[in-house]
N, C-alpha and C positions, 0 to 999 in steps of 0.2 A: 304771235307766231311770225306775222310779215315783218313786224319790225325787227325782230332779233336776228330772223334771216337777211338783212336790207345789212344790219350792223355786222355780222360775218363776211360778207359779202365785201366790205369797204375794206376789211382787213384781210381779203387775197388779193393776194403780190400782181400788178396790173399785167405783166407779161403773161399770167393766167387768165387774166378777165381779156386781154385781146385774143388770144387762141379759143377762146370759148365763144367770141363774135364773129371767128373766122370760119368760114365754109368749113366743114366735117374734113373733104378730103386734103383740104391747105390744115387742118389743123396735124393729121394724122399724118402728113409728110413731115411737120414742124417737129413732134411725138418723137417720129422714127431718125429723125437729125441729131435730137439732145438722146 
């Protein structure tokens, strides 16, 4: 289960994996931007 989650994980597009490390409300401005 961690692993194949770890292996999905590598294949989302990193401009998703940094809005997902970014504070809630920086992410939901970023959201309402695109």
């Amino acid at each position: 289960g961690i692993a194949n989650r770890a292996g999905r994980l590598r294949s989302v597009p990193e401009d998703i994996i940094k809005l997902n490390l970014m504070p809630s409300d920086t992410a939901t401005v970023t959201a309402k931007g695109i």
